[in-house]
N, C-alpha and C positions, 0 to 999 in steps of 0.2 A: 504494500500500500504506500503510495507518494504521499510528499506531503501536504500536496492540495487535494487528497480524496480522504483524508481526514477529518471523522467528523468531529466540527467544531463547536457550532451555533443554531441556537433553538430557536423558533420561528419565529419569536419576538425582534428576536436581534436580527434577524435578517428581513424582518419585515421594514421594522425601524432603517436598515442601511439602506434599503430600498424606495422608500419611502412608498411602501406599502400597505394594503393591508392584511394583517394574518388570512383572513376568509380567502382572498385572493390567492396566497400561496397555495392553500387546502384546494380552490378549483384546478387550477392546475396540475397537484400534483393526481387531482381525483380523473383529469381527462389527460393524464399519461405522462406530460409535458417536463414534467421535473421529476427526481424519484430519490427524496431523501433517504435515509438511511433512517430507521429506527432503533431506539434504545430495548432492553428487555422489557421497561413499561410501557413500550411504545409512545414515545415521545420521539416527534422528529425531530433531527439532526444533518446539519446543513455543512456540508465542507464549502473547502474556498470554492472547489471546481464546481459544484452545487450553484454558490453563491452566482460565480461566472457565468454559467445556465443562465438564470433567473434574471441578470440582467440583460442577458445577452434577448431573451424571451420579450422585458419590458420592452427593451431597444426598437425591436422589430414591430411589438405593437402600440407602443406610445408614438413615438418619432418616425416610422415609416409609412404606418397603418396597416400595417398586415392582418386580417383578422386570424382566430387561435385555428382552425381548418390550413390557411397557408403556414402559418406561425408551426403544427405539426409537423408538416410537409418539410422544411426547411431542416429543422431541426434531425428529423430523418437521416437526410440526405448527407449533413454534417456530419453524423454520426458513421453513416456508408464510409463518408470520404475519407475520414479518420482513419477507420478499422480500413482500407485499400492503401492510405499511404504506409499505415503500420504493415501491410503485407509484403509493399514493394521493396520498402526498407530492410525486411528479413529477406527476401529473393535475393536483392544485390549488395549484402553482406557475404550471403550463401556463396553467389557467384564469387565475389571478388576472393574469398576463400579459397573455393575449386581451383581459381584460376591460380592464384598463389600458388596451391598443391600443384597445378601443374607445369609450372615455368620450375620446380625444384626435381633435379632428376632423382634425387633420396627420394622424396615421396610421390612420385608416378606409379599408377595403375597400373591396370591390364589397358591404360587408353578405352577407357568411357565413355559413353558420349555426355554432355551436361544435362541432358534431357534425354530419359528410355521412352520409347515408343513402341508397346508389344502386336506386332505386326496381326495378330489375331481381330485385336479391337480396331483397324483402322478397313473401313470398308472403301471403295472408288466413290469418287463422287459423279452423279448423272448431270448432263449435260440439262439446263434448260428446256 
């Protein structure tokens, strides 16, 4: 856990930093939007990254106008783009790796290729 996914702050106080109000956060996180974290009394619990969200949410629909249907949408899609860059980012560590392994002639293969393709699964493809 980092330490902006630490939870911090209870809905007061980040209602108050928001200048919100608590009912507000409670719709939110009831139509999906945010997802605090809860205590064993179930009390919610607001990290920074939390925090970030919520502003990030006003942002879009105070100052933009986004209604909460786009405002979903949006936040989705952040969310996608995140978790794709955190993928590409392991891929091409991976690679730069491999390729390291293979520019060193101690640690050479059988000569691999960086991607298997088991010729079973690969059918032609039909012409238009």
């Amino acid at each position: 856990m980092s330490d902006k996914s630490k939870p911090l702050y209870m809905i007061g106080v980040v209602a108050e930093m928001l200048k919100l109000h608590p009912q507000t956060l409670r719709m939110y996180e009831k139509k999906g939007l945010i997802r605090p974290s809860r205590t064993v009394g179930k009390t919610r619990m607001y990290s920074a990254e939390d925090v970030e969200d919520v502003a990030r949410l006003v942002r879009l629909t105070r100052d933009l106008g986004v209604n909460l249907a786009g405002v979903e949408i949006i936040l989705k899609m952040r969310r996608r783009m995140t978790a794709m860059q955190q993928q590409l980012e392991e891929l091409s560590r991976y690679v730069r790796t491999d390729l390291a392994q293979a520019r060193d002639p101690a640690a050479r293969g059988t000569g691999e290729a960086l991607v298997r393709a088991a010729a079973s699964h690969l059918s032609p493809l039909e012409p238009f």
